[in-house]
C-alpha positions in Angstrom: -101.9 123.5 -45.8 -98.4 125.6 -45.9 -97.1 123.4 -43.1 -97.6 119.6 -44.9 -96.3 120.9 -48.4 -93.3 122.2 -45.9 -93.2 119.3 -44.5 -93.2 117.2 -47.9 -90.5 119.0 -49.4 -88.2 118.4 -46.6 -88.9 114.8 -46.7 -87.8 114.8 -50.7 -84.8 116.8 -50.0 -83.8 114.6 -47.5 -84.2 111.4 -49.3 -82.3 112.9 -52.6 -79.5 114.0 -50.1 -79.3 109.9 -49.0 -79.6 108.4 -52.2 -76.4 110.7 -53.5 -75.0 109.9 -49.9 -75.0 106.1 -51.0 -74.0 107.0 -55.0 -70.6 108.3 -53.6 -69.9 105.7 -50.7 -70.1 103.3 -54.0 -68.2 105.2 -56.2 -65.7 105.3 -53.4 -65.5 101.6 -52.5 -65.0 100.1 -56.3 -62.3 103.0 -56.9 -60.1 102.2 -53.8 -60.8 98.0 -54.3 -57.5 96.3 -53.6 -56.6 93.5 -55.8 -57.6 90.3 -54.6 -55.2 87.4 -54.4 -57.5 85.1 -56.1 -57.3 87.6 -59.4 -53.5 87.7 -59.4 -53.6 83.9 -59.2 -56.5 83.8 -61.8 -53.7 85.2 -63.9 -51.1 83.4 -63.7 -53.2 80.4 -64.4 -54.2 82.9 -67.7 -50.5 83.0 -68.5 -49.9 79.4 -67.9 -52.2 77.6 -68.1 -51.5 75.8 -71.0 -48.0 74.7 -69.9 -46.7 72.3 -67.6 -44.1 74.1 -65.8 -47.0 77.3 -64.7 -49.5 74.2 -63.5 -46.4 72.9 -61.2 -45.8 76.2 -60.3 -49.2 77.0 -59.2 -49.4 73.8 -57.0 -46.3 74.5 -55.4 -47.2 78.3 -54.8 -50.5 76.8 -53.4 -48.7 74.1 -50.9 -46.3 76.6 -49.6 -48.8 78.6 -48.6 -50.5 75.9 -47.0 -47.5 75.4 -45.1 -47.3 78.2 -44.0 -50.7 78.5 -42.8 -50.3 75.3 -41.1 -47.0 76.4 -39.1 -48.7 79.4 -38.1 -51.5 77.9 -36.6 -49.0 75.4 -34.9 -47.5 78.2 -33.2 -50.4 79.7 -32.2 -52.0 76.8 -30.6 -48.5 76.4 -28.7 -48.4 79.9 -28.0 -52.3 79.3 -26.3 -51.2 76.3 -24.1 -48.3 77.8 -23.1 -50.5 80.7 -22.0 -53.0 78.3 -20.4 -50.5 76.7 -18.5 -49.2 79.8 -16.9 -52.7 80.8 -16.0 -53.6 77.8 -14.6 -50.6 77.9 -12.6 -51.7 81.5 -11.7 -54.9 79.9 -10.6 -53.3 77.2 -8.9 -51.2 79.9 -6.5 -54.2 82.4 -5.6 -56.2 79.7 -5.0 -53.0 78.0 -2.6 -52.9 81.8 -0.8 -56.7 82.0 -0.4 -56.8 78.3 1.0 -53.7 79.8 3.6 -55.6 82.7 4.8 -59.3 80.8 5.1 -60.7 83.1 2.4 -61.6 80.6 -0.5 -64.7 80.9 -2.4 -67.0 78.3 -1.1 -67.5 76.6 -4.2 -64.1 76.2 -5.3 -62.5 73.7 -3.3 -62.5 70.9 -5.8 -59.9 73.2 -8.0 -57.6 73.5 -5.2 -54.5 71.3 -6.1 -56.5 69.4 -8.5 -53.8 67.3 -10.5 -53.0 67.7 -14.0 -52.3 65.9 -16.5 -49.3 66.6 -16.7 -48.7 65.6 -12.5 -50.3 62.2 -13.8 -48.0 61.3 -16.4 -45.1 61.9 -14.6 -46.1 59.8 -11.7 -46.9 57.1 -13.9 -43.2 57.5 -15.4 -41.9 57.1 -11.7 -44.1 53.6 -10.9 -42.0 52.1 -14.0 -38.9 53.8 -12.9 -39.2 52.3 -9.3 -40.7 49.0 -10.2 -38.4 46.2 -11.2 -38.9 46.6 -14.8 -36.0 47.3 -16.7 -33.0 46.7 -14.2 -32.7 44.4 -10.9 -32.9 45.2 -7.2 -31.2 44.6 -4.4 -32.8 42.4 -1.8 -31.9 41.4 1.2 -33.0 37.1 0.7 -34.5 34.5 -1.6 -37.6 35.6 0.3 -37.9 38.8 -0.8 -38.1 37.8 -4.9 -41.3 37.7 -6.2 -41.4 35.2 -9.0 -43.5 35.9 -12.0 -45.9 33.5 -13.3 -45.9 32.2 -17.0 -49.0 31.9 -19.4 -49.8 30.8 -22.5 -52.8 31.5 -24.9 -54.5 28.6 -22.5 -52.4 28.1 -19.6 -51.5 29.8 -17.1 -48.4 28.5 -14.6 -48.0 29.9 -11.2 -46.8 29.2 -7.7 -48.8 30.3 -5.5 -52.3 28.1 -5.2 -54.8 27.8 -3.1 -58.6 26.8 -3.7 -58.8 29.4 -6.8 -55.3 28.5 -7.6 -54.0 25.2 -9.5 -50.0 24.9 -10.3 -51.6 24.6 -14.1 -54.7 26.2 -15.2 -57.5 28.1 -17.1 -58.1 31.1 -16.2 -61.4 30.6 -14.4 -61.9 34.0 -13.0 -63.5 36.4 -15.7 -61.0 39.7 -14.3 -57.8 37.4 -14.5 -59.0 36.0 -18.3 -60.1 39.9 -19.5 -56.6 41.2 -18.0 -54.2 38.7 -20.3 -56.7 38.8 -23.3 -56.4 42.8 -23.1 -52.6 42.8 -22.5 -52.3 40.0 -25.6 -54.7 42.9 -27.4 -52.7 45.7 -26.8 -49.4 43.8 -27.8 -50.8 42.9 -31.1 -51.6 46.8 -31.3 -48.2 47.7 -30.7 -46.6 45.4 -33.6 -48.9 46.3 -35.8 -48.5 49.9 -35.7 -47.1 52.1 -37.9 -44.1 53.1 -35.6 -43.3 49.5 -35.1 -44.0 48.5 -38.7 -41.3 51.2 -39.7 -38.7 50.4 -37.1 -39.2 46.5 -38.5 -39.1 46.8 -42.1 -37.9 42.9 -42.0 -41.2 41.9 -40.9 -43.5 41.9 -43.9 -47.0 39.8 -42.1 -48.9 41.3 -39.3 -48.6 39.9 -35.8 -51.8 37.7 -34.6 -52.5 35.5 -31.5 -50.5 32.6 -33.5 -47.5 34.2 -33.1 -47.4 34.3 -29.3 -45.5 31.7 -27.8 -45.2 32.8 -23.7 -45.6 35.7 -21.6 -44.1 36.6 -17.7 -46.4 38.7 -15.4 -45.9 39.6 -11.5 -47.3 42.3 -9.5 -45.2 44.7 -7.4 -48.7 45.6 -5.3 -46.9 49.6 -4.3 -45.7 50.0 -8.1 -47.8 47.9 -10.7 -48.2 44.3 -12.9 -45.6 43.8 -15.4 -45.9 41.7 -18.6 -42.5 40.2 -20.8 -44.3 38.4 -24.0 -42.4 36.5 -26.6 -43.6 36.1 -30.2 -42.2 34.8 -33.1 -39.7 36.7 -35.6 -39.0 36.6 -39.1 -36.9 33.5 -38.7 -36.6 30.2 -36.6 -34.0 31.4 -33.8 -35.5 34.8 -34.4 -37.9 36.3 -31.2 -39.6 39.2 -30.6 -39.9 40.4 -27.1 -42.4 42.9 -25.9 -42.8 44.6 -22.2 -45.6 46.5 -20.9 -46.0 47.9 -17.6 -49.3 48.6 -16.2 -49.3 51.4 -13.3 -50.9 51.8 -10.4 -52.6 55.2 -9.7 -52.5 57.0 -6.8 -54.8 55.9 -3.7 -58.2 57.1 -3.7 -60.6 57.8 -0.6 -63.4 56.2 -1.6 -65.4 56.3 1.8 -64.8 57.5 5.6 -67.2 56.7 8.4 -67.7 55.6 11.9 -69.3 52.5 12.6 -71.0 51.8 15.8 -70.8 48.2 16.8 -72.5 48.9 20.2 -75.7 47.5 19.8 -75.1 44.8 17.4 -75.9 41.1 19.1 -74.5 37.9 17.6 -76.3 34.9 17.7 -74.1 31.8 18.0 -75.5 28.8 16.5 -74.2 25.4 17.1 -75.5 22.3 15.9 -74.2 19.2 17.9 -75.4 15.4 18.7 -73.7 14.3 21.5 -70.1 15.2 22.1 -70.4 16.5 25.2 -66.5 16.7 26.1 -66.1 19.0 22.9 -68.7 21.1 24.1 -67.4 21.6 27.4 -64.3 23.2 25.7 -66.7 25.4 23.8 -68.0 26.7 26.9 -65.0 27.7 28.6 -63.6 29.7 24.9 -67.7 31.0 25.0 -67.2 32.1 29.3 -63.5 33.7 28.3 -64.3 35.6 25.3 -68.2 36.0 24.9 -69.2 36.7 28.8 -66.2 38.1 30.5 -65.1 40.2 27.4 -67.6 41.2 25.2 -71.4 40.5 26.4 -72.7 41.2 23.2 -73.6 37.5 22.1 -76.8 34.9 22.0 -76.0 30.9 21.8 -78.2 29.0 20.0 -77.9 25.2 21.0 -79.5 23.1 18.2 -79.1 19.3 19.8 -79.9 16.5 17.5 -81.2 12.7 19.8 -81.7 12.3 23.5 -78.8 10.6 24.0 -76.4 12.8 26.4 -78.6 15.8 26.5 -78.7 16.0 30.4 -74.7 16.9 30.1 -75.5 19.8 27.7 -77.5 20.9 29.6 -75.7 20.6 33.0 -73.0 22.7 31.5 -75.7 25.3 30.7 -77.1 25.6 34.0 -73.6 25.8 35.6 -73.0 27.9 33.1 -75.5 30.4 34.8 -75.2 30.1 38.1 -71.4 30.7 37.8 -71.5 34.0 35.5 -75.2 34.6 35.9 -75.1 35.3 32.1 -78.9 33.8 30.8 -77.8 34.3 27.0 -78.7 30.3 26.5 -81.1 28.7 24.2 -81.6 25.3 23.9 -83.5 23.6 21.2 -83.9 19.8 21.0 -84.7 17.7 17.8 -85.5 14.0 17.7 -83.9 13.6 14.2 -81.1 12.4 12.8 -78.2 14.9 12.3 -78.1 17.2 10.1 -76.0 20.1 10.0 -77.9 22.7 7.3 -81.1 21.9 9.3 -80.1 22.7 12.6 -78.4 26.0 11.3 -81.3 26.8 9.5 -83.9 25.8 13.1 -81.7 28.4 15.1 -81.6 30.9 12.8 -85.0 30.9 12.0 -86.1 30.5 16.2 -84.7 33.8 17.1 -88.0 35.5 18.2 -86.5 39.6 18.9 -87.3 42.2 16.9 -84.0 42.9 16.0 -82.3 41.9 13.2 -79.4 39.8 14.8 -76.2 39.0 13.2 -75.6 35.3 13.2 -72.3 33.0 13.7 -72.8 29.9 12.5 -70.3 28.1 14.1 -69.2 24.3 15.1 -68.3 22.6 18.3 -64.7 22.1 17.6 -63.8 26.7 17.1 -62.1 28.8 18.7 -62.4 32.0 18.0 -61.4 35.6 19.7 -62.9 38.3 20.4 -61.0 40.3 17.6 -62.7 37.9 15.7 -66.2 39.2 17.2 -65.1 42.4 16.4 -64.7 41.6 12.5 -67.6 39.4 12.3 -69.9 43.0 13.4 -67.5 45.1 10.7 -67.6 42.4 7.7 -70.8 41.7 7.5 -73.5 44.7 7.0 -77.5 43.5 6.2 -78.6 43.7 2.7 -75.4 44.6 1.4 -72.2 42.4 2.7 -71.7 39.0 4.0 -68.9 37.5 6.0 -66.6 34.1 4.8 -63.5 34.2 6.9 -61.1 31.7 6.0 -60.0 29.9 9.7 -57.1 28.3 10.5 -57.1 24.7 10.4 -55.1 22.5 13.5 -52.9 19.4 12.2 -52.9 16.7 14.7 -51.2 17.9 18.0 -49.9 14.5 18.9 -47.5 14.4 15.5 -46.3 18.1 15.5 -45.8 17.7 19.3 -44.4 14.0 19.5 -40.6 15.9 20.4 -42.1 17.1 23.1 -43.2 15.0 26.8 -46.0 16.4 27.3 -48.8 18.6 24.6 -48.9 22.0 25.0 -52.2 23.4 26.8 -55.2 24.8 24.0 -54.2 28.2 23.9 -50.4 27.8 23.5 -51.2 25.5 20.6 -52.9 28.6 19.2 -50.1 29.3 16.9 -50.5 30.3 13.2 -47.5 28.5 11.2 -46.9 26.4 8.4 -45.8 23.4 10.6 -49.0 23.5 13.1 -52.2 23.5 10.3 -53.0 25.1 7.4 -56.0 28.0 6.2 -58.6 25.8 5.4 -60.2 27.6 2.4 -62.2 24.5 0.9 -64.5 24.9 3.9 -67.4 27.3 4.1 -68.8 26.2 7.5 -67.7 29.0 9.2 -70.0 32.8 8.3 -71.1 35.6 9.9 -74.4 36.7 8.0 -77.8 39.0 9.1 -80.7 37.3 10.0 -82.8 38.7 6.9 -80.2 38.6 4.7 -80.2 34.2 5.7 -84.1 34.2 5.1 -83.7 36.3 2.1 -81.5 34.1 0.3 -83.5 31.2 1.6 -81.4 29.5 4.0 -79.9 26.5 3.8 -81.0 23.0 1.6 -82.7 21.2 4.0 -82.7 17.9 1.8 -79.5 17.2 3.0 -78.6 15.0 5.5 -75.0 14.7 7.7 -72.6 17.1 7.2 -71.0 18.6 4.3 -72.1 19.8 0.7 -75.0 22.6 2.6 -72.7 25.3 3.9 -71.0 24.9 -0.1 -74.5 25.9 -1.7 -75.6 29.1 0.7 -71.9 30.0 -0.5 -72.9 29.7 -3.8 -76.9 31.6 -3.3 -74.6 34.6 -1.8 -72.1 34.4 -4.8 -75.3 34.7 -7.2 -77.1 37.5 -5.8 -75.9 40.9 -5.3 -74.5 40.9 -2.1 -70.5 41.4 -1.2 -69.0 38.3 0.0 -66.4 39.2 2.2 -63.8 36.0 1.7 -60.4 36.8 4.2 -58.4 34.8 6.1 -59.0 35.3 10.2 -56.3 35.0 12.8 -59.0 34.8 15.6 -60.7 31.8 14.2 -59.2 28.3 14.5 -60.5 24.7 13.8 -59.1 22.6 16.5 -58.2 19.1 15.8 -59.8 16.0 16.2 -60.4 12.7 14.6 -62.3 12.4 12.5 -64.6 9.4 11.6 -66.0 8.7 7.9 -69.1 6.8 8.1 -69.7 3.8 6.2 -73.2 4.8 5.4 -72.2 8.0 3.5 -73.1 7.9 0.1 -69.3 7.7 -1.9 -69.2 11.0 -2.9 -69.2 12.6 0.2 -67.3 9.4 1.9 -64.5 10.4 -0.9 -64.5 14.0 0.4 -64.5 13.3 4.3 -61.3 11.1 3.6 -59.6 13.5 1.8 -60.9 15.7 4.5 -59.5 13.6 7.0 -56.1 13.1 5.3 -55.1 16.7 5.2 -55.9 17.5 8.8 -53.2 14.9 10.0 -49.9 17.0 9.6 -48.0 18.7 7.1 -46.5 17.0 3.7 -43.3 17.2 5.4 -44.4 15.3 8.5 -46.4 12.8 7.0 -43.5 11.9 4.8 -41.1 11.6 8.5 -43.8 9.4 9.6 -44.1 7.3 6.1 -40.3 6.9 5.7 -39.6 6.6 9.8 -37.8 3.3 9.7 -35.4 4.6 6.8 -34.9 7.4 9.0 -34.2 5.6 12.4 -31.9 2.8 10.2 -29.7 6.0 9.2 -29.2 7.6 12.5 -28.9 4.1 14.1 -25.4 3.5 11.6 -24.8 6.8 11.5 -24.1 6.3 15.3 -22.3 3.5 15.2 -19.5 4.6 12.8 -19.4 7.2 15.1 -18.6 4.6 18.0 -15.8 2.9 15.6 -13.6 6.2 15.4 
């Protein structure tokens, strides 16, 4: 009983000792209060308030201070890059000594020399330093200059063509449209900022797409693609001229691998009706380059008719016994000739399991067997296909009509502007996978003769998700021969085997020797005989 009544008391005494406790710490805290800023300014808006002058003072009391603040932060956000900076460069060194001595952290190797910002910007300064932007450079011929090309808000004027390329056009590619539409964008941007706005107070309107007249653009391919655009001014005779520069980064590694090429078989296919001559030629490039060099090759024969079979075949068979190579099939069709549909037989008679890579190819190639080598790396099933762009013979008899006799087949194997040309309207030549070709669904077999079928598999490969790989080929060359446009072609394709027919000839420079010969001969023949009279 004594000991709870003890124990009560204490527990009173001890809370009337904490509630005086807490009486005092009060007492103590609203004695020793400082006075708050917000009381001293609550009076001098007391005092003042009812004149101007103490309202104008106030605000200005109240933006100084603001000012202050502001500048203070301002130095301490300085103060914490420039604090950052030094400990990344402190970073940047331990982790340079632990790379030395083989003792980094597994983990952080993607922070070692990992650039900066900073690294960026000044490399991008030194692609527009080293470009040709804002001063000349010396080169050594007319050769060297590369000229720019001029566009308008439709047009665009250029040099260099090709089958993509017209000496006028539209932009017909979307990434060559989106890159002048975003440069036009980002030059409207720049007038029409505030920095340019206050640096032109003479220009009152803003800038839009109607005030472009003509832009420059060439690409230096190691620096970057510069763009000169002209707009209107304020006046008639009055331009303004605007320059932008876009960089090129840094090369990135994007993938490394090996590729092993050992076991991949090509499967030549060549559709041919008669000929037989041609195809002799074709088997002594297939003996040279396919048996005695590489090994790694099938050839599919697809022979449209009776007529001259027995020749094919005799080169075949001596084929065989001579090299003892039995790569050979031979597939025989009584219909009439048809280029898609014999592709599309031999591709589809290949009987392996494996999945063969195929060459579809024509009597009148020559190819290499470097060009073997980047059919197997170009083309990779389900994912890349391979175009190359071959190199198209002009007529030997007219480049070589200086000379007594022709040069032999291989020495006319010359890659020049005065012996052919790259034949990039033609789509004959491919090096695709077997599945990939039945995949897509192989050739239109609705069309008969030759021309128009290689043009729409281009086109399936173009619309699906495979890679086309489109490049010219130094190993691949059409060799010339004349060619003969059919009466019964329909007059599209009649049209188009002319033209066909009329660029394979020679060069414009030859054919224009041969069209004004008699002029020619006329001038050297009086040309020699005022010669005689002095």
């Amino acid at each position: 009983m004594f000991k709870r009544w003890l124990l009560a008391l204490v527990a009173r005494l001890g809370l009337i000792v904490l509630g005086l406790c807490c009486c005092l710490f009060l007492f103590y805290l609203l004695a020793c209060k400082p006075v708050s800023h917000s009381s001293q300014q609550h009076l001098h808006w007391s005092a003042g308030a009812t004149s101007k002058e103490g309202y104008m003072a106030l605000l200005q009391e109240r933006e100084d201070s603001h000012r202050h603040y502001i500048n203070s932060l301002t130095k301490q956000i300085a103060q914490l890059k420039d604090a950052l900076q030094e400990r990344m460069q402190q970073l940047q060194e331990s982790l340079e000594k632990a790379k030395t001595r083989g003792i980094l952290p597994q983990g952080l190797e993607s922070l070692h020399k990992t650039p900066t910002q900073i690294d960026m910007k000044e490399f991008l300064r030194s692609q527009l330093s080293q470009a040709e932007v804002n001063s000349g450079v010396k080169l050594p011929s007319e050769y060297a200059v590369i000229p720019f090309d001029t566009f308008t808000l439709r047009r665009v004027y250029q040099l260099e063509t090709g089958l993509t390329r017209h000496p006028e056009e539209r932009p017909v590619r979307k990434d060559r449209r989106d890159e002048l539409i975003s440069t036009l964008e980002t030059a409207l941007h720049v007038l029409n900022g505030p920095q340019q706005r206050a640096d032109n107070t003479r220009r009152k309107h803003t800038y839009s797409p109607a005030d472009f007249i003509e832009g420059l653009t060439r690409t230096e391919r190691d620096r970057g693609t510069v763009y000169e655009l002209m707009f209107k001014g304020y006046g008639p005779k009055d331009f303004t001229q605007l320059i932008l520069f876009r960089p090129f980064g840094p090369v990135l590694k994007v993938k490394s691998e090996s590729v092993n090429t050992r076991s991949t078989l090509i499967n030549i296919i060549v559709p041919l009706s008669k000929r037989p001559e041609a195809f002799r030629q074709f088997i002594n490039n297939f003996r040279e380059v396919c048996i005695h060099k590489d090994s790694r090759v099938h050839l599919t024969v697809v022979y449209f008719g009776r007529d001259q079979i027995d020749q094919v075949k005799a080169v075949l068979d001596q084929t065989t016994r001579e090299t003892r190579f039995r790569g050979f099939t031979l597939i025989q069709l009584n219909e009439e000739f048809s280029r898609g549909r014999g592709l599309d037989v031999g591709a589809r008679a290949w009987r392996r399991s494996q999945n063969a890579l195929l060459f579809f190819c024509d009597v009148d190639i020559h190819f290499t067997a470097d060009f073997l080598t980047s059919c197997r790396l170009n083309a990779e099933p389900g994912k890349r296909v391979y175009y190359p762009v071959l190199f198209s013979q002009y007529n030997p008899s007219i480049i070589y009509s200086n000379q007594s006799a022709l040069p032999t087949v291989q020495q006319q194997l010359v890659i020049k502007k005065e012996t052919g040309f790259w034949r990039d309207f033609g789509f004959g030549m491919t090096c695709q996978y077997r599945s990939d070709f039945l995949n897509i669904g192989g050739f239109d077999r609705s069309i008969k003769g030759w021309g128009l079928e290689d043009v729409h598999l281009y086109r399936k490969y173009l619309h699906s998700k495979l890679m086309v790989i489109r490049s010219p080929s130094h190993g691949l060359f059409h060799l010339w021969h004349e060619k003969n446009c059919a009466d019964e072609l329909p007059p599209d394709k009649y049209k188009m085997c002319m033209q066909t027919k009329a660029i394979n000839e020679a060069s414009h420079g030859q054919l224009g020797e041969l069209l004004f010969k008699p002029d020619i001969e006329a001038h050297l023949g009086s040309h020699k005989q005022k010669n005689r009279g002095t």
